[in-house]
Backbone as JSON, one array per atom type, in Angstrom:
{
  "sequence": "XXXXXXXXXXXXXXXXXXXXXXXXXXXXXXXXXXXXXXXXXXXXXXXXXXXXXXXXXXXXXXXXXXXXXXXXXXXXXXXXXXXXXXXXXXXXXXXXXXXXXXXXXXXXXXXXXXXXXXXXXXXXXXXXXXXXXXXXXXXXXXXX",
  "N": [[75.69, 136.55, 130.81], [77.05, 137.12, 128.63], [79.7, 137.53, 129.03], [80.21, 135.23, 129.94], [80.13, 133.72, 127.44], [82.09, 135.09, 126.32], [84.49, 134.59, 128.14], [84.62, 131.76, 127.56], [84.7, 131.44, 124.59], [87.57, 133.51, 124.18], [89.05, 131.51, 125.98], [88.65, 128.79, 124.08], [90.14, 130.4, 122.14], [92.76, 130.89, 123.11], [93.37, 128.62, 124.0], [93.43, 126.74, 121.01], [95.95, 128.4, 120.24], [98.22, 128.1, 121.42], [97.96, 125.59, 121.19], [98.69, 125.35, 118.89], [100.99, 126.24, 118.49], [102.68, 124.59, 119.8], [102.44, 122.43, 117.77], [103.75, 123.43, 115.97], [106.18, 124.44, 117.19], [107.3, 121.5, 117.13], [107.42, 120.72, 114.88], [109.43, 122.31, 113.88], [111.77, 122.12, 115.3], [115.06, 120.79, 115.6], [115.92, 117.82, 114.84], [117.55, 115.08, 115.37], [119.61, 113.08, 112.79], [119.42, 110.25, 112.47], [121.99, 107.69, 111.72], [122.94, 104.63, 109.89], [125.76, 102.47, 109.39], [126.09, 100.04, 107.34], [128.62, 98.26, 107.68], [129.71, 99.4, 109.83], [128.09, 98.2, 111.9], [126.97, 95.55, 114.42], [126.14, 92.6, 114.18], [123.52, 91.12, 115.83], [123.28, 87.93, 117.25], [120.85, 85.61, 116.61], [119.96, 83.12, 116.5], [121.41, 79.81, 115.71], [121.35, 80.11, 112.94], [120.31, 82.39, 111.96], [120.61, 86.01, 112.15], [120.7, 89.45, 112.84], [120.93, 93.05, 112.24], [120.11, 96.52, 113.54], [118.03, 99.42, 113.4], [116.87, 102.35, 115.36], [114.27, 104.73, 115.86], [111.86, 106.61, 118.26], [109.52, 105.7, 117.94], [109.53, 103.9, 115.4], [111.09, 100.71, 114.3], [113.56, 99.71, 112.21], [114.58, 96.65, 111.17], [117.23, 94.39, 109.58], [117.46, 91.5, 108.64], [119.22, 87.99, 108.23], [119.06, 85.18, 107.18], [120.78, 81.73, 107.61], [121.48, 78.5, 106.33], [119.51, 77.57, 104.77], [118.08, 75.09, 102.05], [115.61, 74.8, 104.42], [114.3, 72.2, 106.45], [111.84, 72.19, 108.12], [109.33, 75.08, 109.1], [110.27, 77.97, 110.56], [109.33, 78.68, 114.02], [105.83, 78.96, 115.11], [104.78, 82.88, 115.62], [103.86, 85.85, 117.23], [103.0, 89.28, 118.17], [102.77, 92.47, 119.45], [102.97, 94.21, 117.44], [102.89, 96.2, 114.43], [103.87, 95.0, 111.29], [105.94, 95.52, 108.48], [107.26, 93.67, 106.21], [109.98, 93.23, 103.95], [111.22, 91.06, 101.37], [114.11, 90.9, 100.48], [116.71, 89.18, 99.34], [116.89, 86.58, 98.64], [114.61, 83.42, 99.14], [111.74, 83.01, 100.83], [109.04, 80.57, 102.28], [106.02, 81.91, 103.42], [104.25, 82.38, 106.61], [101.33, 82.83, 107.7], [98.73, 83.32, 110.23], [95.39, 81.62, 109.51], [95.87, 82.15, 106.96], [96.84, 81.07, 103.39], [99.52, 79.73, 102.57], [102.36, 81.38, 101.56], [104.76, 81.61, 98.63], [107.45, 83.93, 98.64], [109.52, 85.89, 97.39], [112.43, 87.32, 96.36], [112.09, 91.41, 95.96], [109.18, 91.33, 96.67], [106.66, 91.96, 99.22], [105.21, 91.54, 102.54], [102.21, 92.44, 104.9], [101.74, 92.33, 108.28], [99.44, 92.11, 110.46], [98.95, 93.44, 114.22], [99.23, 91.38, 116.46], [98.78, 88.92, 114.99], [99.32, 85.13, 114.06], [102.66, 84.34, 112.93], [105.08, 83.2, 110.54], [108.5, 81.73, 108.72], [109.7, 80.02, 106.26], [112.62, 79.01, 105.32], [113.67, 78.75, 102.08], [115.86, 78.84, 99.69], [119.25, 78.85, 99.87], [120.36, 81.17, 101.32], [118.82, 84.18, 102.81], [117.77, 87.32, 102.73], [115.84, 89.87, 104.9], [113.67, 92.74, 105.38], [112.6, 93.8, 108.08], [110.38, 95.91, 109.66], [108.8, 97.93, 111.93], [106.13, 98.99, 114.12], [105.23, 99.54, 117.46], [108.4, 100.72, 118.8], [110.48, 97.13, 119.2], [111.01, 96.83, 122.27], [112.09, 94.48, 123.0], [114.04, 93.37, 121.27], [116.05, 94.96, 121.84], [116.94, 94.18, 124.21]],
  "CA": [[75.73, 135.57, 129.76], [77.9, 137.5, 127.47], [80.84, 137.05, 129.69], [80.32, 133.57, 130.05], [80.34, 133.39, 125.9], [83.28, 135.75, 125.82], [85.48, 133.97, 128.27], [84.47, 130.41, 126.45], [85.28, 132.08, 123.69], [87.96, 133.57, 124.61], [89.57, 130.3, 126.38], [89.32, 128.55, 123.04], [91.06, 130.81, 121.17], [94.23, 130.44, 123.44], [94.07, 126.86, 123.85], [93.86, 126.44, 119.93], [97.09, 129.17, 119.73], [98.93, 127.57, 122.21], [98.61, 123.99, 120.97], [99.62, 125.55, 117.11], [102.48, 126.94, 118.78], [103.4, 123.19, 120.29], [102.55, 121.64, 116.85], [105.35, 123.95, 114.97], [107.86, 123.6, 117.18], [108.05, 120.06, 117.15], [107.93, 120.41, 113.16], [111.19, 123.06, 113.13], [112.76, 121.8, 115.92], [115.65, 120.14, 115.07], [115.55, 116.5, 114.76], [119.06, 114.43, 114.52], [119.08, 112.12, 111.58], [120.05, 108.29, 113.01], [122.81, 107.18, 110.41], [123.98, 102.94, 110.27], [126.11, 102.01, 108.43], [126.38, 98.55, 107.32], [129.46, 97.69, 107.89], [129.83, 99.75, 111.27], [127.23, 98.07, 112.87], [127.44, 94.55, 114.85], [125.08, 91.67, 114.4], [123.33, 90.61, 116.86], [122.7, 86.8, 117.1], [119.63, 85.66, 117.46], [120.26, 81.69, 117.0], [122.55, 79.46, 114.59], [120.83, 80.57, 111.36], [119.55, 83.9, 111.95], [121.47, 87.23, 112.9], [120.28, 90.84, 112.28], [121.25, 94.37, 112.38], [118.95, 97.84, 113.6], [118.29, 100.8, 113.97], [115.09, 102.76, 115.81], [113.62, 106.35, 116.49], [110.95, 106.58, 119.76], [108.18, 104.79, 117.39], [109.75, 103.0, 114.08], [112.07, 100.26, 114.11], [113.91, 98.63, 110.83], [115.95, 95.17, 111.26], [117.66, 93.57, 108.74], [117.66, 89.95, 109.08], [119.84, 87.46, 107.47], [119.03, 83.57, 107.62], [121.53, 80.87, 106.53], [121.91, 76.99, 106.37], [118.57, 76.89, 104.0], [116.66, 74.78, 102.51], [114.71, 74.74, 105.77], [112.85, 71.27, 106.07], [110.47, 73.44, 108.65], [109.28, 76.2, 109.47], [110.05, 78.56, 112.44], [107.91, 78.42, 115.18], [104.99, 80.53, 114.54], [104.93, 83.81, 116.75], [102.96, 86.76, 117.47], [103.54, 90.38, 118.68], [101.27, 93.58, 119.44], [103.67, 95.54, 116.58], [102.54, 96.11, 113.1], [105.36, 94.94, 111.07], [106.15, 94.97, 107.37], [108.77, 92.91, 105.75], [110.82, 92.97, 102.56], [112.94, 89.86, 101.05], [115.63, 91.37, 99.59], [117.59, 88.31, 98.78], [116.47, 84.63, 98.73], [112.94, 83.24, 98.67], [110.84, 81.92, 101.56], [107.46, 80.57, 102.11], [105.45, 82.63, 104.66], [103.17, 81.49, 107.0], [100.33, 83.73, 108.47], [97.33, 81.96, 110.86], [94.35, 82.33, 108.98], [95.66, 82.99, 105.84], [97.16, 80.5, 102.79], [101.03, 79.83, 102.57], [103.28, 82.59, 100.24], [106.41, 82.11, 98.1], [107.98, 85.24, 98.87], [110.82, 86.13, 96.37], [113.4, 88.84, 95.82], [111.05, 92.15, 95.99], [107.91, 90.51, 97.58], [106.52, 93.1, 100.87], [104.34, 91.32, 103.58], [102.0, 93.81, 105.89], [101.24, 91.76, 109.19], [98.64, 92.89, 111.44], [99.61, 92.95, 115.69], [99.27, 89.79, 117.04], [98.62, 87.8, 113.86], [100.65, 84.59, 114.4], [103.34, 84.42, 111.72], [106.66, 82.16, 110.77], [108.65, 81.99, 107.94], [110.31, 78.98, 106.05], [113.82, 79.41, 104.36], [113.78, 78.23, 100.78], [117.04, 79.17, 98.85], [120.25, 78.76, 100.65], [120.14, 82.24, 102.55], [117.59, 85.38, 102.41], [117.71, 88.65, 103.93], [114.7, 90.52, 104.99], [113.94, 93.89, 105.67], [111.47, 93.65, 109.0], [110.05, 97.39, 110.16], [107.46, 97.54, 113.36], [105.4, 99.9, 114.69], [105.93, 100.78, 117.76], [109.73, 99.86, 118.59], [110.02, 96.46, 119.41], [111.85, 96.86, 122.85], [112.22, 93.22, 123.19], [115.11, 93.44, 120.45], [116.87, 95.62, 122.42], [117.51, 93.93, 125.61]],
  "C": [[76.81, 135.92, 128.74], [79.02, 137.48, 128.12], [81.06, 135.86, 129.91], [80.54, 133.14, 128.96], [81.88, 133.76, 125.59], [84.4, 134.78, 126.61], [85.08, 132.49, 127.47], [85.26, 130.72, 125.08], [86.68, 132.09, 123.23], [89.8, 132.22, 124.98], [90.07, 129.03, 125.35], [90.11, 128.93, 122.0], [92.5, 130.8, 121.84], [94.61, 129.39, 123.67], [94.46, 126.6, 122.44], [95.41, 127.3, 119.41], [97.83, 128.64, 120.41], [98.96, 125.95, 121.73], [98.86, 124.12, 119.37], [100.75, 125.65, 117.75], [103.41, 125.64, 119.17], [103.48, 122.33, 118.86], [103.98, 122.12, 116.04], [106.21, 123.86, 115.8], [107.3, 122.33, 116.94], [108.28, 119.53, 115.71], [109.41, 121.2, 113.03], [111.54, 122.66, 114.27], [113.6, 121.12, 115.21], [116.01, 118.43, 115.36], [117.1, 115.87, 114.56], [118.8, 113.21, 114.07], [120.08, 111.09, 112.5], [120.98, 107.77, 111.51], [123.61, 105.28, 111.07], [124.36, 102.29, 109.03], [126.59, 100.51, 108.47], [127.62, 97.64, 108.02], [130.03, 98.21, 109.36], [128.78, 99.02, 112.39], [127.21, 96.07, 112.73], [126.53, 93.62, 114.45], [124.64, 91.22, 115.22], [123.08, 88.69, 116.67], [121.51, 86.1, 117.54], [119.62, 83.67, 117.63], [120.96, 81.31, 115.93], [122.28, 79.82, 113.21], [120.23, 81.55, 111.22], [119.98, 84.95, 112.94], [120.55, 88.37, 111.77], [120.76, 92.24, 113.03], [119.87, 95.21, 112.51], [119.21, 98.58, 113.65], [116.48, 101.08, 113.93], [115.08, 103.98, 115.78], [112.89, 105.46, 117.65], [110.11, 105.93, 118.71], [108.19, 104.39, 116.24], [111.18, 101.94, 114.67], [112.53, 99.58, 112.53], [115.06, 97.76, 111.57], [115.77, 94.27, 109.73], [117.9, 92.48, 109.3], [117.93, 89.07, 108.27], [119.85, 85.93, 108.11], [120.04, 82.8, 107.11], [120.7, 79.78, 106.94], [120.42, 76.44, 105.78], [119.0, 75.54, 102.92], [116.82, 74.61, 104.11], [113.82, 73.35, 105.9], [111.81, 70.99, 106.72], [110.55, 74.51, 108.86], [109.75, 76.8, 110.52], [108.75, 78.53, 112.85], [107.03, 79.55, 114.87], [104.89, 81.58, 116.13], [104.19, 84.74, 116.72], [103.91, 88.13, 118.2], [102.75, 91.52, 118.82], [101.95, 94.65, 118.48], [102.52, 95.33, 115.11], [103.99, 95.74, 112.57], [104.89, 94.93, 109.11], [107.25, 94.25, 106.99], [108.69, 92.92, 104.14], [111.58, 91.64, 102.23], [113.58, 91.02, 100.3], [116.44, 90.56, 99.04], [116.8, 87.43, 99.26], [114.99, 84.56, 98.5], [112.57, 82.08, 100.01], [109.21, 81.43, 101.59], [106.84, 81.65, 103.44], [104.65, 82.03, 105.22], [102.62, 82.43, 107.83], [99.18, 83.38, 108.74], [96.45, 82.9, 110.2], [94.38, 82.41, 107.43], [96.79, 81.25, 104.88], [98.96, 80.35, 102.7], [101.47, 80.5, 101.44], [104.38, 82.15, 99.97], [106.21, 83.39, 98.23], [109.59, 85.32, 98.3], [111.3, 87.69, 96.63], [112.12, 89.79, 96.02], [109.84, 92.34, 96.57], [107.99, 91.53, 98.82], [105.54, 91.72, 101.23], [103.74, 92.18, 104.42], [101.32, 91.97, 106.91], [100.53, 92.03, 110.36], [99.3, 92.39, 112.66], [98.33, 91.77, 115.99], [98.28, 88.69, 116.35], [99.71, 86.91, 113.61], [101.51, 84.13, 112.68], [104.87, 83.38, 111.65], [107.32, 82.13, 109.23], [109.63, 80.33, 107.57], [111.55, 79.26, 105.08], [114.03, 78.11, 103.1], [115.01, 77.99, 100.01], [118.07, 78.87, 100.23], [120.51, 79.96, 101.83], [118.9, 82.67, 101.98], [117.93, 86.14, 103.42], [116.56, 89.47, 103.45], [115.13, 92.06, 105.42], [112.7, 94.04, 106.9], [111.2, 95.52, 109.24], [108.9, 97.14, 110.76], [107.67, 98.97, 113.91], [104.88, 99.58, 115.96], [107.36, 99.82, 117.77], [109.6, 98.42, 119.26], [111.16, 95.86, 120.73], [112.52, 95.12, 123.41], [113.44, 93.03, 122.54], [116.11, 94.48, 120.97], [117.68, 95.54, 123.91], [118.98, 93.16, 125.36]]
}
C-alpha cells in the first residue's frame, strides 16, 4: 500500500514539475512582436463601400474597417459568426443592429461587445466611419 501511495505520489509530483516547466517556457520564450504599419499595409476590398486592413497572432485578430458613400438608406445584411468580436468607431457614427436587442447610435468612441453567433449589421450614418473590429479566435475567413 505504501508503494502504491508513494508512486501516486510520486507521479504527481513530476507531472505537476514537468507541466511548470512547459508553462515558463512558453512565458520566456521569445515571442516576435507583429508590427503594421498603416501606410505599409494594402486594403483589402471587401465591396464598393467597405475596405479594411489586419493584422492576427494564432488566436486574436484586429481589422480596421473603413466604409464610404454614407448616409446609408439601409442597413447591411445582418450576419453572424462563431467569433467573439468587439468593435470601436473611431470616426463617423452608425446605427447598430444586434437580433434581440434595440437599435444603437454609435459615435466617435462608442465600443460594442458581440457575443458568437449573435446576428449583427451596421448602418452608415455620417459620410464615412472607421471601425476598429477585434475577434476571438482569428477569423480565417478574412484571410482567404
Amino acid at each position: 500500500m505504501f508503494k502504491l501511495l508513494f508512486s501516486i505520489l510520486f507521479g504527481v509530483i513530476v507531472f505537476n514539475v514537468s507541466h511548470i516547466k512547459t508553462i515558463f517556457k512558453r512565458f520566456l520564450s521569445k515571442v516576435d512582436m507583429k508590427i503594421l504599419k498603416f501606410e505599409d499595409a494594402s486594403y483589402i476590398t471587401v465591396n464598393a463601400r467597405t475596405k479594411r486592413k489586419l493584422i492576427h497572432t494564432a488566436n486574436l485578430m484586429t481589422v480596421i474597417v473603413d466604409f464610404t458613400d454614407g448616409p446609408w438608406s439601409e442597413q447591411d445584411p445582418l450576419h453572424n459568426h462563431p467569433h467573439e468580436q468587439i468593435t470601436a468607431i473611431v470616426e463617423g457614427e452608425v446605427i447598430f443592429y444586434l437580433e434581440g436587442e434595440e437599435a444603437q447610435l454609435l459615435k466617435t468612441g462608442d465600443m460594442i461587445a458581440i457575443p458568437p453567433y449573435q446576428k449583427h449589421a451596421i448602418k452608415l450614418i455620417s459620410k464615412t466611419a472607421r471601425l476598429i473590429d477585434t475577434f476571438t479566435p482569428v477569423r480565417e475567413d478574412f484571410l482567404k
